[in-house]
Each structure stands twice: as structure tokens, then as C-alpha cells.
C-alpha positions as CSV (number, residue, x, y, z in Angstrom):
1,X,-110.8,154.7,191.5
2,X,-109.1,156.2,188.1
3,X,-106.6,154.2,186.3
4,X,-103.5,155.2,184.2
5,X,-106.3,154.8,181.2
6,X,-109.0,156.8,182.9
7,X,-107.7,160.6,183.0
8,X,-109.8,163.0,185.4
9,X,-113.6,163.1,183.8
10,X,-113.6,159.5,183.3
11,X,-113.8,158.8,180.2
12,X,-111.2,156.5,178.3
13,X,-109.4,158.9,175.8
14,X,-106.5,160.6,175.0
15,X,-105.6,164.4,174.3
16,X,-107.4,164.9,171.2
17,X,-104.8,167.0,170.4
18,X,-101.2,166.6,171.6
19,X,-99.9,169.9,173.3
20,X,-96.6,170.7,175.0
21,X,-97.0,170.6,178.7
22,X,-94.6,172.0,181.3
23,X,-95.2,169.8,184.9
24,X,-93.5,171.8,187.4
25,X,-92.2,168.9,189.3
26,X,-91.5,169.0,193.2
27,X,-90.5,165.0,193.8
28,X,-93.9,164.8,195.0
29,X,-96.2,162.0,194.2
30,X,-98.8,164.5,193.2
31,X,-96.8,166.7,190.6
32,X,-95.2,163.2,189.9
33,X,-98.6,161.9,189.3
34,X,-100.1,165.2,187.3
35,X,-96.9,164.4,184.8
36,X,-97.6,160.9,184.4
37,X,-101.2,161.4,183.6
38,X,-100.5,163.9,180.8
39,X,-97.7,161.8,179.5
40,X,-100.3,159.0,178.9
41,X,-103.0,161.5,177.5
42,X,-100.1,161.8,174.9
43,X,-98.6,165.2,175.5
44,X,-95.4,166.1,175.2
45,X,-94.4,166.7,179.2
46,X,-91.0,168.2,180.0
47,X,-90.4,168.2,183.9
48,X,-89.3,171.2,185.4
49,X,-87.6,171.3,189.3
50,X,-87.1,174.8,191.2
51,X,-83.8,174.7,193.3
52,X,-85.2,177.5,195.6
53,X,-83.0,177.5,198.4
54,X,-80.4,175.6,201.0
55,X,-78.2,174.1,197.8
56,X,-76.5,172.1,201.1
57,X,-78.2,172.5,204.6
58,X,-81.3,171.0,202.8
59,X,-79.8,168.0,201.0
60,X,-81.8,165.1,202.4
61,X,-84.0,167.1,205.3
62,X,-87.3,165.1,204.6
63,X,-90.8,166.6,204.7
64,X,-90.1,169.7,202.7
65,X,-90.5,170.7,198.9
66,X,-87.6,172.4,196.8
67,X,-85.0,170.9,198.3
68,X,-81.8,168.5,197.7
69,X,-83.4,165.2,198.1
70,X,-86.8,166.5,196.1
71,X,-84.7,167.4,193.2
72,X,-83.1,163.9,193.0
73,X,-86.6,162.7,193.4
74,X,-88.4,164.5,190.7
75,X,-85.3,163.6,188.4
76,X,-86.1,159.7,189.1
77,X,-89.7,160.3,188.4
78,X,-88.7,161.9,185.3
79,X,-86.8,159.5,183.9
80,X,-89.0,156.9,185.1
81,X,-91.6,158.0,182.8
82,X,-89.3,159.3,179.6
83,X,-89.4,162.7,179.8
84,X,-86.8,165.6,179.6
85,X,-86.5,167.3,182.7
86,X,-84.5,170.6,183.9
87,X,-83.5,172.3,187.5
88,X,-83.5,176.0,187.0
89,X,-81.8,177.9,189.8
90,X,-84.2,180.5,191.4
91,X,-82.5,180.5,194.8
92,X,-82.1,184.4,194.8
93,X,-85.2,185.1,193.2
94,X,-86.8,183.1,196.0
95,X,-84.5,184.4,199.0
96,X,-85.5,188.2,197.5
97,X,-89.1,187.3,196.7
98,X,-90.9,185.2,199.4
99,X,-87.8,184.9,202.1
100,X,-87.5,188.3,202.3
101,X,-91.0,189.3,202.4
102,X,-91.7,186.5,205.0
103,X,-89.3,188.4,207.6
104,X,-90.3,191.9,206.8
105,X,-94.3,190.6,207.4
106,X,-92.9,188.9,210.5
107,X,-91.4,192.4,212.0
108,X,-94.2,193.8,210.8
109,X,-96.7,191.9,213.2
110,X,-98.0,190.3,210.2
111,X,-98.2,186.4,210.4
112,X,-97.6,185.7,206.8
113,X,-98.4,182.6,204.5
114,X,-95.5,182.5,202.1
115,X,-96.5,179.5,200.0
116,X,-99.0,181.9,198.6
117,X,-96.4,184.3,197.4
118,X,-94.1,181.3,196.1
119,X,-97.5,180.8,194.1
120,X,-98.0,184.0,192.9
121,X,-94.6,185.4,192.1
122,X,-92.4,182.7,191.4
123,X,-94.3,179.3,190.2
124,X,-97.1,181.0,188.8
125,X,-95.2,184.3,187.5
126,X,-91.6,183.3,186.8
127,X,-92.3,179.1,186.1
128,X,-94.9,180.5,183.6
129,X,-92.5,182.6,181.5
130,X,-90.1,179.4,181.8
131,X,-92.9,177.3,180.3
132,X,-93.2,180.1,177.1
133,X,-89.4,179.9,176.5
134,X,-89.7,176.3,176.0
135,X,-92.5,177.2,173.2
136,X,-95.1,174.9,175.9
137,X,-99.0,176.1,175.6
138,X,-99.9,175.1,179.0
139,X,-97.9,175.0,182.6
140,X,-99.4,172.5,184.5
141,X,-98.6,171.8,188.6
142,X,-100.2,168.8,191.2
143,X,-102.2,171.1,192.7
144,X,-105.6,170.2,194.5
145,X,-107.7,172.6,192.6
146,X,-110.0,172.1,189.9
147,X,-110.1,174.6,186.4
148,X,-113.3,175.1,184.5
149,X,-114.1,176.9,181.4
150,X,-116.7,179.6,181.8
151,X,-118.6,181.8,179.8
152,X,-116.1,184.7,180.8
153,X,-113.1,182.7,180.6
154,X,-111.3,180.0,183.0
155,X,-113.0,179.5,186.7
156,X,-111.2,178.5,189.4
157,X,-113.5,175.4,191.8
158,X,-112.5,173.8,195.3
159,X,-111.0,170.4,194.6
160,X,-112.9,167.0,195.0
161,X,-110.9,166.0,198.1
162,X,-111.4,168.8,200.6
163,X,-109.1,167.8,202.6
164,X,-106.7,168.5,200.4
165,X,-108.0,171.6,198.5
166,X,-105.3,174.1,198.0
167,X,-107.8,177.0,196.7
168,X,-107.0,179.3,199.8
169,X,-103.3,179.2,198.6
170,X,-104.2,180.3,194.8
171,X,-106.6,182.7,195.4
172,X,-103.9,185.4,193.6
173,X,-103.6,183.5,190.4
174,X,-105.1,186.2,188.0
175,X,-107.5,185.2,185.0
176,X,-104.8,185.8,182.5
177,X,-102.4,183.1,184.1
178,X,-105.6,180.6,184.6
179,X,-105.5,180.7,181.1
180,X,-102.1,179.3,180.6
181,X,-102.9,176.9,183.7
182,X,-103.6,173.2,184.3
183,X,-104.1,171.5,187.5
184,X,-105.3,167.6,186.2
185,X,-105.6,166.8,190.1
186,X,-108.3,169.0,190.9
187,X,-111.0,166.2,190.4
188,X,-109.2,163.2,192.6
189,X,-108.6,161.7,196.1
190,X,-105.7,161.7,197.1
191,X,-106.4,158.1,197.4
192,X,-106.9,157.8,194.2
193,X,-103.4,159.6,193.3
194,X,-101.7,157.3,195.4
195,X,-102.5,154.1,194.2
196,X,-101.9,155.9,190.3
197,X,-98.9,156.5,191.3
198,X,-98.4,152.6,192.6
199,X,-99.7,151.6,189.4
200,X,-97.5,153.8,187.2
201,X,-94.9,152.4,189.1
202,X,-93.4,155.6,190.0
203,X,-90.4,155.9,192.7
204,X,-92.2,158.4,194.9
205,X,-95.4,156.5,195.1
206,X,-95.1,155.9,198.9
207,X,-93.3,159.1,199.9
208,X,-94.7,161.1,202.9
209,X,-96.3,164.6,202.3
210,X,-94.3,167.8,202.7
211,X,-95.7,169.6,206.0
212,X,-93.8,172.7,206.6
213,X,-92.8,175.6,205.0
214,X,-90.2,174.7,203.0
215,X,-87.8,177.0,204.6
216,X,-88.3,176.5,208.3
217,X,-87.4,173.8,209.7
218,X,-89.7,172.1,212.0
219,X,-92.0,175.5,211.6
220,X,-88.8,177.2,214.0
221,X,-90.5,180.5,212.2
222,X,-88.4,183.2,214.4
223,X,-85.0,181.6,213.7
224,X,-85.5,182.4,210.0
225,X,-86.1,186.0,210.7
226,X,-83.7,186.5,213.3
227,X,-81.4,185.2,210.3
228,X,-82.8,187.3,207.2
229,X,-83.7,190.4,209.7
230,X,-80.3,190.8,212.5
231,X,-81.9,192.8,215.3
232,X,-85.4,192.0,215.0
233,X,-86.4,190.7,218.5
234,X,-86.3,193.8,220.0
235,X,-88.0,193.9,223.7
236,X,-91.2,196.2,224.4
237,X,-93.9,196.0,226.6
238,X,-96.8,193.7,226.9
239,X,-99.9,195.7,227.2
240,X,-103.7,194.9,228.3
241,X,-106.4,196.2,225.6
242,X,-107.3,198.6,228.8
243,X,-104.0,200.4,228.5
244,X,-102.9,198.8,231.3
245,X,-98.9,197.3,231.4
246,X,-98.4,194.1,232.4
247,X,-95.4,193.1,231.2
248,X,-92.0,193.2,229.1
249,X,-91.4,191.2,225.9
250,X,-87.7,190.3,224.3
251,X,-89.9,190.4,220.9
252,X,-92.8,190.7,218.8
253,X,-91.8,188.0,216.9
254,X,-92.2,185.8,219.4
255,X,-95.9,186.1,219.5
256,X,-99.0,185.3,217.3
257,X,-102.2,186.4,217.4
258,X,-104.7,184.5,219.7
259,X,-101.7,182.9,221.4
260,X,-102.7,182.1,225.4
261,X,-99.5,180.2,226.4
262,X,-96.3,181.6,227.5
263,X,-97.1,185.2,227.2
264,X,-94.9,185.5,230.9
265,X,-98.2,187.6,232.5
266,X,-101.1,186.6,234.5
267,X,-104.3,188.2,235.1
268,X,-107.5,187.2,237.0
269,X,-108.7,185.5,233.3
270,X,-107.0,183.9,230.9
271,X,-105.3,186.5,228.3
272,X,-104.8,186.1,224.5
273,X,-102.5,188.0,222.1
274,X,-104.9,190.2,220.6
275,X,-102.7,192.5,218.5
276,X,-98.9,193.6,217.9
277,X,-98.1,196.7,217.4
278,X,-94.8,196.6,215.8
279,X,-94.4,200.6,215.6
280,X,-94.7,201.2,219.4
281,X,-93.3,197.4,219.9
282,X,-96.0,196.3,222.1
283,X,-98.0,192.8,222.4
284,X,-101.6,194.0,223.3
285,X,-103.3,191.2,225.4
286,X,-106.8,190.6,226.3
287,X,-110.0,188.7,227.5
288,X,-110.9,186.0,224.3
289,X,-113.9,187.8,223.5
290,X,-111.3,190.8,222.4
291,X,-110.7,188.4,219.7
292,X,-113.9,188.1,217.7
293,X,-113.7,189.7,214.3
294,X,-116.4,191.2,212.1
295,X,-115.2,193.3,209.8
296,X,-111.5,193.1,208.1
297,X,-109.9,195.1,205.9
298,X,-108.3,193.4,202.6
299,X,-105.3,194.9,200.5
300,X,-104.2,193.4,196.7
301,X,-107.3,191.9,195.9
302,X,-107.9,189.6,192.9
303,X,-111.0,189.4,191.9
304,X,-112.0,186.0,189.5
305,X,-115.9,186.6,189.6
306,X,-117.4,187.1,185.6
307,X,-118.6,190.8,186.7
308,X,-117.4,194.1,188.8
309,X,-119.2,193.7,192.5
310,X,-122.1,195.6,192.7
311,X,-122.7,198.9,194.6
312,X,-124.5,197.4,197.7
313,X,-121.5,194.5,198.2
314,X,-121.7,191.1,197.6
315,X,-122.6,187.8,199.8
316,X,-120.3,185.6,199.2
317,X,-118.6,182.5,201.8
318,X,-115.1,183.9,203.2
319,X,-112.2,181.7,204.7
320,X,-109.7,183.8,206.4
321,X,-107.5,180.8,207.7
322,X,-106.1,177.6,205.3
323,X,-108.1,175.3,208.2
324,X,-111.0,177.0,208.8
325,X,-114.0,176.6,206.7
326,X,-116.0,179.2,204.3
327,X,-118.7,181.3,206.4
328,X,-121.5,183.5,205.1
329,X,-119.7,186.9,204.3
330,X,-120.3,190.3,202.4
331,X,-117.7,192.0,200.7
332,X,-117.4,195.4,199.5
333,X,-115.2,197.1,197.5
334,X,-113.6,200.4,198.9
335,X,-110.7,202.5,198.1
336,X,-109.2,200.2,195.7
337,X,-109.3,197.4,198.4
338,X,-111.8,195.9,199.9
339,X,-113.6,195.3,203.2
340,X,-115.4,192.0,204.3
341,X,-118.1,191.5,207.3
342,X,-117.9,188.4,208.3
343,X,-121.9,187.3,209.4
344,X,-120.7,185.1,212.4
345,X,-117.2,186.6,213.0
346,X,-114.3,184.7,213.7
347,X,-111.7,184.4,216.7
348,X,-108.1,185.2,216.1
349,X,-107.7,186.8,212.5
350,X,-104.4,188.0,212.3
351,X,-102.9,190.6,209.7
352,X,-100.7,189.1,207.0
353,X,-103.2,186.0,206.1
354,X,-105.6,186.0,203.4
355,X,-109.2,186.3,203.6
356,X,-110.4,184.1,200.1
357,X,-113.6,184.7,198.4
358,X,-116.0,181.6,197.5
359,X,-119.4,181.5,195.7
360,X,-120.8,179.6,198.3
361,X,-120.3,177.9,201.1
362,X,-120.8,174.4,199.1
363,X,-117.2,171.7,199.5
364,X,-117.5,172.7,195.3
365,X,-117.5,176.1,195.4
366,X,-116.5,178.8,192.5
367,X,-113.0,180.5,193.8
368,X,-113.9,184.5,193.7
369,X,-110.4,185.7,194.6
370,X,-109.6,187.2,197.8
371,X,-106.8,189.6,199.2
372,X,-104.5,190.2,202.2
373,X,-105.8,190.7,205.6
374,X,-104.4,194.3,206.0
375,X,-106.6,194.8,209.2
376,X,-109.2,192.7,211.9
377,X,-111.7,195.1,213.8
378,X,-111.5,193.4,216.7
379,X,-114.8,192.9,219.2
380,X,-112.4,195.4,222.0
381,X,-111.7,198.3,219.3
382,X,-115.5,197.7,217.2
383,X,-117.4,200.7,218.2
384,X,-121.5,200.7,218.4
385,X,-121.9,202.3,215.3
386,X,-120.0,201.6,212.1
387,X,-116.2,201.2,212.1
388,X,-114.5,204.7,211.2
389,X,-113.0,203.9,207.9
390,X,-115.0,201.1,206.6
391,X,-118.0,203.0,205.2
392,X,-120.0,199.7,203.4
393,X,-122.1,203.0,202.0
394,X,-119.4,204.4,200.2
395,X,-119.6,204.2,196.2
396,X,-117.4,200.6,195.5
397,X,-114.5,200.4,192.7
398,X,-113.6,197.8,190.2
399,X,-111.2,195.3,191.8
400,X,-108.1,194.3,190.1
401,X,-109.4,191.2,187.7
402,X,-106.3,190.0,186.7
């Protein structure tokens, strides 16, 4: 287990050379933790909290991030250790940015992950310019992800404790943020950042995780968008992959992809939620086998490998869900996105998630990038011969490499 004097490679040292650090600070123990650690590497920390939304309703709702009670928390933590710390107000830069988006994705038929977006456009976009204004070199964030140097630059690597890695949530950092990155938890247990944060003595030590979305209360997903988006439930049909209608619905939103229970039809099989079609407002429902997925379709890619991918594709290990694990893929660029066959396919792949790129399919894998799922060939729409569309023999492009 690491101690206060230990920091992450195990070796008894400080910084060789003391650097300005901004710790965005969530009240946390783990960004609590990352800020002690570089405090007593002998850095000069300054603590920075993001008031992102609910200056009242949240005030004291435990088991979220960015709200009331977190902000109090992350000041006492601060102050605790010594260091300045400062709440900037990005509450309608986060309502426009990931709030926003989240509802649209949701009318959409998309099931969207918006901590992703938070990462990319607000703590690792707009918390990075922050971190320039106050003249600091590095931003740095209790993330469970570990940052490398390479021979092309900074490389992104699964975190020690896989049940905590967080690399399917930052696969859209680009290289040129990496570079202006830290994550000093990348390397530990959370075990091991619980009892640091015991023996640093710090007032979050034993506070419980955050487990939803910061912004949905008790993960009540289609209140939020009924809010943000008046009008959105509207009703449609429910419709079996054979054209057949079975049903009415008072909503897409109300449904997810793969979902069995509560769909208000029977049939002489069990039927999932295979697809919704938000244009014709239908819930297409089917057999589970209408759920296996081969081949998906990927948009705003970020690519973090050292080269372009070559003509013929690439093997690499794919996760297209934050719970499932990385399987033998190939992914081709195509169009300026990119498609992905998935060697054993996967059940339920919805549109809106990401689909993240590893090396391997090792727990310590290099972090390729990865994109938005933009589409899922189903096994009830894959044809016998090659998806129209998808054409793996078409002449690839360079991805977007940050």
C-alpha cells in the first residue's frame, strides 16, 4: 500500500522540480487524494470546484458530483491541506453543453453517456484554459487512468484497478490535451486511495462514491428531458422487425435498446427493443437474436495510436459499453469515420454510446481512441453479403489525432 511518502511509482521522492498544478477538485476522496499527493511531491496545487448546475435543488442531495454539498466538501479538503481553492460558475456552459445535448440524443433514440461530453468539452476543454489563466503547466484530475510518455508523445493506459478504470469515459481526450494532463491515480487501488486519504487525514476520507449522473436524480433519465425538451414523449407505434404492429407507445424516450420489460406487447417469444426510430416515432421490437451486433458504424473519432491505420484495418480490442469488457475487433477507417466488426458481436449496442479502441485485450492495455456509436447492424437488418455502406475494401482516411 502507498503512503503519503511513496507517490505512484514507488519510489520515495519529491517533484524534482516544483510545477504549478491545477486539481480540479469534485469533494471526492479521489480528486481530494490526487491534490494531496502533489501537494506533498511539493507542487504548488490550487484547487479548482465546477458549480455545474442545481445552485439550490442539489444542495446536500448525496451520491452526485458538482453539486452544493461537493463544493463545501472540496473547500474543506482544500483548506485542510493549505491550498488556494476557487468555484468557477459554468452552470450555463454545462446546461448548453452536456444538458442540452443529453435530451436532444435522448429524442433522438440515442442513449447517451454524458460524463463523456462533461469530459471532453467542459473539464478537459474549458478547466484546461482555466488552468492556463492561472499561469499552471499541468491540469491534473482523480481520474482512474494511467499517462505514459511515448515515443510519439503522451499514451493514454487502463488504470491498475479495473474496476475502477475510467478509460471508456476519456477516450475523446485528444493528444494535445494529454499533454497538459495528469491523472497521479492511474497506478492505485482504490484501496489504496482510501486509506491515503485516512492517513492524510482528509475530511472526505470515508465519503461514499458518486453513482449517478450528476444531473438525474436516482437515474429518473426521461424527467430531465421531458424538462430540457417540452413535448418530447410523443406516442407512436410499437413495431415487430417483421413490419408487423403490435402496439402504441406514449414515447420513445421511454425505451432503451435491449429492454424486455414493460414494453405493454406480448408475442409467442419474449421481445426486446431492438431499435427506435425517432423520425417515424416507432419502437421496433424483436426476437433477442435481432440484437446481436457485428458491425457498427463510429462518428467523431479520436484516434491516440503513434501512426495513421493502415489500409487493410486494424485488430484492435473494442468495448462498446462502460461494463462490458474489451473483445477482439477490426477497425477501419471510412469516410472520415470509421467502421468496427466486432469478431464475437455483442447483444444490445445502442446508438449514442461509444465504442473505445484498446491495443489489446490485456486489464493494461494502450487507449487507441474510439468514437460515437452512430449506428449497430443488427443480426435482423445484416444481410448475407457485406453491409451496404460499410465497404472494409474502400481506400481508409486519416482519423482526427487530436
Amino acid at each position: 500500500m502507498a503512503s503519503p511518502t511513496q507517490p505512484l511509482n514507488g519510489k520515495r521522492r519529491r517533484a524534482s522540480r516544483a510545477r504549478r498544478i491545477v486539481v480540479a477538485m469534485s469533494g471526492g476522496v479521489d480528486s481530494s487524494v490526487a491534490a494531496a499527493l502533489l501537494k506533498q511531491q511539493g507542487h504548488e496545487v490550487v484547487g479548482v470546484t465546477l458549480q455545474l448546475y442545481d445552485h439550490g435543488d442539489a444542495v446536500g442531495r448525496r451520491g452526485a458530483c458538482c453539486a452544493g454539498q461537493d463544493i463545501h466538501d472540496a473547500r474543506r479538503v482544500a483548506d485542510k491541506l493549505g491550498i488556494p481553492h476557487y468555484v468557477l460558475d459554468y452552470e450555463q456552459r454545462f446546461r448548453a453543453t452536456v444538458m442540452q445535448a443529453f435530451a436532444d440524443s435522448y429524442v433522438a433514440g440515442e442513449t447517451p453517456i454524458p460524463c463523456v461530453t462533461c469530459n471532453q468539452q467542459i473539464k478537459f476543454h474549458e478547466l484546461l484554459a482555466t488552468a492556463k489563466d492561472l499561469d499552471a503547466e499541468v491540469l491534473a484530475t482523480g481520474h482512474y487512468i494511467e499517462l505514459r510518455s511515448g515515443a510519439a508523445g503522451p499514451e493514454l493506459y487502463r488504470a491498475c484497478d479495473s474496476e475502477r478504470d475510467q478509460s471508456y469515459f476519456l477516450f475523446a481526450t485528444t493528444r494535445a490535451q494529454l499533454a497538459s494532463l495528469m491523472f497521479p491515480l492511474g497506478a492505485m487501488q482504490k484501496s489504496e486511495v482510501r486509506a491515503l486519504a485516512r492517513t492524510f487525514a482528509l475530511p472526505v476520507a470515508d465519503k461514499s462514491d458518486s453513482q449517478d449522473i450528476c444531473f438525474v436524480p436516482q437515474g429518473r433519465y426521461t424527467s430531465i428531458v421531458e424538462r430540457l425538451k417540452p413535448g418530447a414523449a410523443e406516442a407512436g407505434d410499437i413495431v415487430h422487425v417483421d413490419g408487423r404492429v403490435l402496439g402504441r407507445h406514449d414515447g420513445i424516450i421511454n425505451y432503451t435498446i435491449g429492454q424486455r420489460r414493460g414494453l405493454g406487447v406480448a408475442g409467442p417469444a419474449p421481445l426486446y427493443v431492438v431499435r427506435l426510430d425517432a423520425d417515424a416515432k416507432r419502437v421496433v421490437v424483436g426476437p433477442r437474436e435481432s440484437l446481436n451486433v457485428h458491425w457498427i458504424s463510429l462518428r467523431d473519432v479520436n484516434w491516440l495510436g503513434s501512426t495513421p491505420l493502415p489500409e487493410a484495418g486494424l485488430d484492435v480490442a473494442a468495448r462498446v459499453r462502460s461494463s462490458a469488457l474489451p473483445q477482439p475487433a477490426t477497425v477501419f477507417a471510412h469516410g472520415g469515420k470509421a467502421k468496427v466488426l466486432l469478431r464475437d458481436g455483442e447483444y444490445g449496442i445502442a446508438a449514442g454510446q461509444a465504442c473505445v479502441f484498446y491495443a489489446d485485450t490485456s486489464p493494461r492495455a494502450r487507449v487507441l481512441g474510439g468514437g460515437w456509436i452512430e449506428r449497430a447492424v443488427s443480426r435482423s437488418e445484416q444481410p448475407a453479403r457485406p453491409v451496404p455502406g460499410i465497404d472494409v475494401a474502400a481506400e481508409p482516411v486519416r482519423l482526427r489525432q487530436g
